[in-house]
Structures are given as structure tokens and as C-alpha cells.
C-alpha positions as CSV (number, residue, x, y, z in Angstrom):
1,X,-6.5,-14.0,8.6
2,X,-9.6,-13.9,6.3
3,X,-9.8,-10.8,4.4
4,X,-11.5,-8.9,1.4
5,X,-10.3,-6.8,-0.9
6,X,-13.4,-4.1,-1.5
7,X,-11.2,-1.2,-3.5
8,X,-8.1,-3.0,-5.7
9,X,-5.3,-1.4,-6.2
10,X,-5.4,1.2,-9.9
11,X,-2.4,-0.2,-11.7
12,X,1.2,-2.0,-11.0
13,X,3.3,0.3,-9.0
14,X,5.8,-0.4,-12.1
15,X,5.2,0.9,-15.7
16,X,5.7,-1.5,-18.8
17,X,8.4,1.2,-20.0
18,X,10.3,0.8,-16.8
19,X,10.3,-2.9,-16.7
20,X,10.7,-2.9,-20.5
21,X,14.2,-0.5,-20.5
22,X,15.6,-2.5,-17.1
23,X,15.1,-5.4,-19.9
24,X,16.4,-3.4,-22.7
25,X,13.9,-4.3,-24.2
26,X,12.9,-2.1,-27.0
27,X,10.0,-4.0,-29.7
28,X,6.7,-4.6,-28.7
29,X,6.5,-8.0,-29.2
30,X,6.3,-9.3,-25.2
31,X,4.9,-6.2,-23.9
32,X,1.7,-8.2,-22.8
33,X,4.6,-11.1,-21.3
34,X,6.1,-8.3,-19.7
35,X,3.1,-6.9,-17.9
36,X,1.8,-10.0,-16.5
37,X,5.6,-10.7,-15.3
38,X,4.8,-6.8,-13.4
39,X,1.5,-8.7,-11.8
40,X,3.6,-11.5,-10.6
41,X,6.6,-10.2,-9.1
42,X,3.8,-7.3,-7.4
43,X,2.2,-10.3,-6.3
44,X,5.0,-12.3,-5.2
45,X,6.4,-9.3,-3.1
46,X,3.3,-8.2,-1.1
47,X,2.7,-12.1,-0.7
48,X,6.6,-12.1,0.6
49,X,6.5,-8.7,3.6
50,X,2.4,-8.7,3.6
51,X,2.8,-5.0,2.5
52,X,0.4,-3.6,0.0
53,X,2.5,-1.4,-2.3
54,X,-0.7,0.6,-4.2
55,X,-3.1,2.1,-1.7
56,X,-6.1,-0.4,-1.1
57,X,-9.3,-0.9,1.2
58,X,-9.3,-4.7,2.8
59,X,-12.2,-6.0,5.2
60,X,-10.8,-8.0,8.2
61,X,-13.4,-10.9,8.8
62,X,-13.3,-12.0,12.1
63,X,-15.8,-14.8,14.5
64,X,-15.6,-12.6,17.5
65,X,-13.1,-9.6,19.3
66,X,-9.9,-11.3,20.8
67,X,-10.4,-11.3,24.8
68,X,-7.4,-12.0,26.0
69,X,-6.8,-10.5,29.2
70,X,-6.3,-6.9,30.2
71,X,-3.6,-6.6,32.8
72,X,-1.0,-3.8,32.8
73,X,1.4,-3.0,29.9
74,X,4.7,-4.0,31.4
75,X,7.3,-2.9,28.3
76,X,7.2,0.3,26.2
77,X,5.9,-1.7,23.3
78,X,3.0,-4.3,23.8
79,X,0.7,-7.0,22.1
80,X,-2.1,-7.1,24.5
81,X,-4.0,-10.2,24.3
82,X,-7.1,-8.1,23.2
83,X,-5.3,-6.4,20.2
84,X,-6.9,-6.9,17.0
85,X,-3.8,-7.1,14.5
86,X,-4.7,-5.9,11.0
87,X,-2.8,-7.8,8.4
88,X,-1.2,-5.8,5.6
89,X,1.2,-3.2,6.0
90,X,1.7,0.1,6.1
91,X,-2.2,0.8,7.4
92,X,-3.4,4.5,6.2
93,X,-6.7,4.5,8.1
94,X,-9.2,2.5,10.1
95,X,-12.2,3.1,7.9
96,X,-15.1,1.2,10.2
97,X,-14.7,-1.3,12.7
98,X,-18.6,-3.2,13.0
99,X,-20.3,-5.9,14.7
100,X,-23.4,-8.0,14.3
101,X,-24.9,-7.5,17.9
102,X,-26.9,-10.0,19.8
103,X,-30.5,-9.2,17.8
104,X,-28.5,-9.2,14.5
105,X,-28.2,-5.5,13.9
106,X,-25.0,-4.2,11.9
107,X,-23.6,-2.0,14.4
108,X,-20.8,0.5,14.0
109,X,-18.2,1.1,16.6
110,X,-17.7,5.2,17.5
111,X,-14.1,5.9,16.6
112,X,-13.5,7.2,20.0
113,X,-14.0,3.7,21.2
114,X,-10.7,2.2,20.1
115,X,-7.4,3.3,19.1
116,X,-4.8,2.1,16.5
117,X,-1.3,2.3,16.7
118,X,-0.1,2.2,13.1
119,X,3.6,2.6,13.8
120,X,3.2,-1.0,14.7
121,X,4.0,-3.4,11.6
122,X,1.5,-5.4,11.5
123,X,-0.8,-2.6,12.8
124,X,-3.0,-3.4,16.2
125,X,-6.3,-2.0,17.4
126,X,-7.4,-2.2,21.2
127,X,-10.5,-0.6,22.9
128,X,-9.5,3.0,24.2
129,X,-8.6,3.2,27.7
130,X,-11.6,2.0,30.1
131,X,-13.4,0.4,27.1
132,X,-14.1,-3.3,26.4
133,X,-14.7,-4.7,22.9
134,X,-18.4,-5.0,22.2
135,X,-20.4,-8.3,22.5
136,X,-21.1,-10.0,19.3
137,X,-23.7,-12.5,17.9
138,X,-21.7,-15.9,18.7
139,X,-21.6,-16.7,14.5
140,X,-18.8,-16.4,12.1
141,X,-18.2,-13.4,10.6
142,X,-19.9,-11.5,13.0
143,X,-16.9,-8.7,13.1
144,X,-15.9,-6.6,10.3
145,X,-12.6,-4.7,10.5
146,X,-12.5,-2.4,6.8
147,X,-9.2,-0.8,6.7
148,X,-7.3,1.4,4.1
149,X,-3.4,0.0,3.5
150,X,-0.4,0.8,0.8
151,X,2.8,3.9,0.2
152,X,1.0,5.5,-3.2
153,X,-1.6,5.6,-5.4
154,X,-1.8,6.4,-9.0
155,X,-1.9,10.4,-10.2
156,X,-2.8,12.2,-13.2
157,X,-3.0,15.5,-14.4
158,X,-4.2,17.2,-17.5
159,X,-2.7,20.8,-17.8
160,X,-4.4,21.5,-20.9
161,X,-7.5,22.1,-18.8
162,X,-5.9,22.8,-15.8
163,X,-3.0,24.1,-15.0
164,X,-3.1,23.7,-10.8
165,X,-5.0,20.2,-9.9
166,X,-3.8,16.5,-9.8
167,X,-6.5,13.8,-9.7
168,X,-5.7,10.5,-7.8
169,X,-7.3,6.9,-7.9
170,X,-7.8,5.2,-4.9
171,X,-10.1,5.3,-1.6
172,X,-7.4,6.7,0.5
173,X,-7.7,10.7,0.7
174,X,-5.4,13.1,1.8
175,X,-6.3,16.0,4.2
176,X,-5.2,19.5,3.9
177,X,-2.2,20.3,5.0
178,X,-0.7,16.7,4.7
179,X,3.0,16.5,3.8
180,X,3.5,13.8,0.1
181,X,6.0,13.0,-2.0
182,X,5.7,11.6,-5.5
183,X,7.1,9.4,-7.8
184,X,7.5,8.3,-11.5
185,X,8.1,5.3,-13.0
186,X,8.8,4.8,-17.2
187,X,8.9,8.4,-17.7
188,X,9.0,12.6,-16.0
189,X,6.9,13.7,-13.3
190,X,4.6,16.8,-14.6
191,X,6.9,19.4,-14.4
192,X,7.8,21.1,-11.8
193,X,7.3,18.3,-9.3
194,X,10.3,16.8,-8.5
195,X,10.8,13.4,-6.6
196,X,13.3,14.7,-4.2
197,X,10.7,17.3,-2.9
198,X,8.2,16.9,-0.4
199,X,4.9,19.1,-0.9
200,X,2.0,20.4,1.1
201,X,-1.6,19.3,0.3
202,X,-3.3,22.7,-0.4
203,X,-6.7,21.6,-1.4
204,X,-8.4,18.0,-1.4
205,X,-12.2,17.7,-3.1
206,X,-13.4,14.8,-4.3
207,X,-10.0,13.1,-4.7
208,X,-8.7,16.4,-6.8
209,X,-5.7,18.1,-4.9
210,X,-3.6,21.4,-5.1
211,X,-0.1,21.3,-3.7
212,X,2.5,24.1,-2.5
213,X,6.0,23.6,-1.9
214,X,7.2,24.0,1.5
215,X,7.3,27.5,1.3
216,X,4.1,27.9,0.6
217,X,4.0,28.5,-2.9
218,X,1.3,27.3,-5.1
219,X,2.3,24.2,-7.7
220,X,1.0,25.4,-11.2
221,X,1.8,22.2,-13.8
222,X,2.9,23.2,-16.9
223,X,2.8,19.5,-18.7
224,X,0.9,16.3,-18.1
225,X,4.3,14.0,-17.2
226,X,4.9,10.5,-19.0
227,X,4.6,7.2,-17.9
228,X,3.0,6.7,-14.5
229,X,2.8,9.1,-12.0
230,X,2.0,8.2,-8.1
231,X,1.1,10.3,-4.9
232,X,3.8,8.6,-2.0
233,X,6.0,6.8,-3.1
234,X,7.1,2.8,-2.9
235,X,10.1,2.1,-1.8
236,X,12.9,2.1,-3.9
237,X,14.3,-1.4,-2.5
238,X,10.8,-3.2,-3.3
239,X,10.8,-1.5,-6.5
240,X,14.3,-3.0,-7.5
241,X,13.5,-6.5,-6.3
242,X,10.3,-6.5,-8.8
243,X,12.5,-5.3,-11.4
244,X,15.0,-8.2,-10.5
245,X,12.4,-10.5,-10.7
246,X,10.0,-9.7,-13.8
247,X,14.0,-10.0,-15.4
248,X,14.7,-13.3,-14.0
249,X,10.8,-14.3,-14.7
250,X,11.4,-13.0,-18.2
251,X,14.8,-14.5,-19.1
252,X,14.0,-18.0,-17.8
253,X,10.6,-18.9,-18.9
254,X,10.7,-22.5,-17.8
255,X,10.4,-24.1,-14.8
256,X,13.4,-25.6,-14.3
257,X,17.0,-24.5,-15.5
258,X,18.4,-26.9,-17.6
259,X,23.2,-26.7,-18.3
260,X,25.6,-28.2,-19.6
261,X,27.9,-27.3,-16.7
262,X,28.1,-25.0,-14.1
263,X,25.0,-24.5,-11.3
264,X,22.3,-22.0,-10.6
265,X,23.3,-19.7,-8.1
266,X,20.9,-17.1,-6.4
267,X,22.5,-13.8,-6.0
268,X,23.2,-13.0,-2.3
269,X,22.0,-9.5,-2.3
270,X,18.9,-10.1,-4.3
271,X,16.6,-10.5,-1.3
272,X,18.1,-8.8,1.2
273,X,16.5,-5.8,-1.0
274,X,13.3,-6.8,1.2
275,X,14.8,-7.3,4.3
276,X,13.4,-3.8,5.8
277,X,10.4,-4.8,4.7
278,X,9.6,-8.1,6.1
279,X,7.0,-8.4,9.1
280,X,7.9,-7.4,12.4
281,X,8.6,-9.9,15.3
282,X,7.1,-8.3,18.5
């Protein structure tokens, strides 16, 4: 489906040190080699499940609503003919859904119009019960479907200057109260957030947060962390496969694989790592 990105993606889900020690690699000789190795295989894997691993806003261009028909939902898990299905995977948010309508105004739809269900992989949309889809202009690109999709986005903090927020980069936002995890890759999380945790948003203004544990209890950071440090966290089986292929991409920089005996051989296992990932059949 035709689709814009409007908000990339801050960064590779990976850090250079990460790929760099899976490599063993300690000079800093191929570190530029080694990050554009980190774009490929990022590339090569959302291309692969059509999930977007670092939070992102995508437009959905489309020449009119679907109209399939409307009859009753037979099974406890439906593609109605009228479902618009959003692309990329795992969807965050809905951000508009507009129209071009018959005397060329840019409408906007009222939220309360439609519904999404999200648990859905792809993700549809269908008018809310005892709705219809609007009527739009009968010219190509006349609907726009903008849409918020990835697991993390990148975090930082500067404890120096303060000791109790995190800022994040990215348009997706987190509202108070929301339950996140975190992640680190080539280095520590700011201490004392610990991947295994999960933590309460306490505050959200202008994509700064405060957390609390569980209990309750205010997070106060008492370094900045190494590396690079995300807000949700990509999972650890796409991570491995990018790491299994910047090494491949890395140690075989030709386009074929030239011996003297023997064969190339693709371990078994290798992408079976994205096998929970792949798109759903419904």
C-alpha cells in the first residue's frame, strides 16, 4: 500500500558498540562499515515482518474507503470487507484519519467515528457501529490515514541537571500512568532502571517524563547511562537476527561466496528468530 514516512525513526535500534563487540571487533577502522551494515539488516528486517522496530509516524495514502459489504460478523475474529488495514506493525495510535470531500475541503474524521483494533497484526480500522465511511472526492489520494507504529524510541537523560526526568525522541507520547519498560543496547541503562523492571509513567510534558516503580516510588537517576538507551523495548529475537546479519554482512563483503570445497549452508535456526514476527494470516 502507498505510504509516507512524515516522522523517521531517531537512530538504529542497535548501537555501533553492540554490533561492534558481537563482531569482536575492537579498532575503529570499519566503524562507519559497521553502521551502515546496522541500517541494512534494520532495513532488511522491517522489510522482512512489515514491523517498524523505532517508533515512527506513516501516512496511509489511499483513492477512496474500501466498501465492501457490511453483513454480520460470523467468527470471533473478522476482516470485514470495509476494514481499512494499516500496514506496519505494532500500530501505537491512529493520529488522523481525513478525506478530501466532494467540494475539495480537507476534512477530518471525529475519532468517535471509527474504531481500531490494534491487537490485530496488520492493524484494521472500520466505521463505529451504525457509521459508514465518508464520501470522498472520486481522485487519487483523496484519503489520508496518518498513523503512529514501532516497540521503542530513543531516551536520554542528563542527571547533572536533573536528577528525576528522561527526555525521548519520537512523535509517539506516553500518557500518565502508562506501564514501559526499557532497554539498552552497547552499554548500562542510567542507574537505577533496570531492564527487567517495568515502571509507571508519573509525568509526560512535552516528551519529558518522570517514572515510579510499581510501588509507587519516584525514579531519581543518579547517572546519564552509556550507549543507547530506549523507552519499550524491541524484541530480543529481531534484535539477535540483526546482529546475525550485520555479522554475516560484515564477514562476507562480496556478493557471491567463492571455495575451494565444501558449500554454503544457511543456518536453520537463523530465521526462525523472526518467525513470531512475520505478518499474520487472518
Amino acid at each position: 500500500m502507498p505510504e509516507i514516512c512524515l516522522i523517521q525513526p531517531s537512530g538504529e535500534p542497535i548501537h555501533l558498540i553492540e554490533a561492534k563487540n558481537d563482531r569482536r571487533v575492537d579498532d575503529f577502522a570499519d566503524d562507519s562499515k559497521i553502521k551502515s551494515l546496522i541500517v541494512a539488516a534494520r532495513q532488511a528486517v522491517e522489510s522482512k515482518t512489515r514491523r517498524q522496530l523505532l517508533h515512527a509516524r506513516f501516512q496511509l495514502v489511499l483513492d477512496r474507503f474500501p466498501c465492501g459489504a457490511y453483513p454480520a460478523l460470523p467468527n470471533a475474529v473478522n476482516l470485514p470487507g470495509y476494514a481499512i488495514q494499516l500496514p506496519r506493525s505494532p500500530v501505537v495510535d491512529v493520529v488522523s484519519i481525513q478525506y478530501i470531500d466532494m467540494a475539495g475541503v480537507l476534512q477530518t474524521m471525529p475519532p468517535a467515528d471509527y474504531v481500531v483494533n490494534s491487537a490485530m497484526e496488520p492493524a484494521i480500522i472500520t466505521p463505529c457501529f451504525g457509521k459508514i465511511w465518508p464520501i470522498p472526492l472520486p481522485q487519487i489520494g483523496s484519503v489520508l490515514v496518518t498513523y503512529d507504529a514501532g516497540y521503542a524510541s530513543p531516551m536520554t537523560v542528563a542527571h547533572a541537571s536533573d536528577t528525576t526526568h528522561l527526555k525521548v525522541s519520537g512523535p509517539v507520547v506516553w500518557l500518565v500512568g502508562a506501564r514501559v519498560r526499557v532497554y539498552n543496547s552497547g552499554g548500562a541503562l542510567p542507574s537505577p532502571l533496570d531492564g527487567d523492571s517495568t515502571y509507571l509513567v508519573a509525568t509526560a510534558v512535552n516528551g519529558a517524563y518522570t517514572l515510579t516503580d510499581l510501588a509507587g516510588s519516584a525514579i531519581t537517576f543518579t547517572d546519564d547511562g552509556s550507549g543507547r538507551n530506549f523507552i519499550g523495548v524491541v524484541p530480543e529475537g529481531i534484535r539477535s537476527w540483526m546482529l546475525l546479519r550485520v555479522g554475516s554482512l560484515y564477514e562476507n563483503r562480496e556478493e557471491v561466496a567463492i571455495l575451494n570445497r565444501g558449500k554454503v549452508e544457511l543456518l536453520p535456526y537463523v530465521d526462525g528468530l523472526l518467525d513470531p514476527y512475520l505478518p499474520s494470516v487472518y
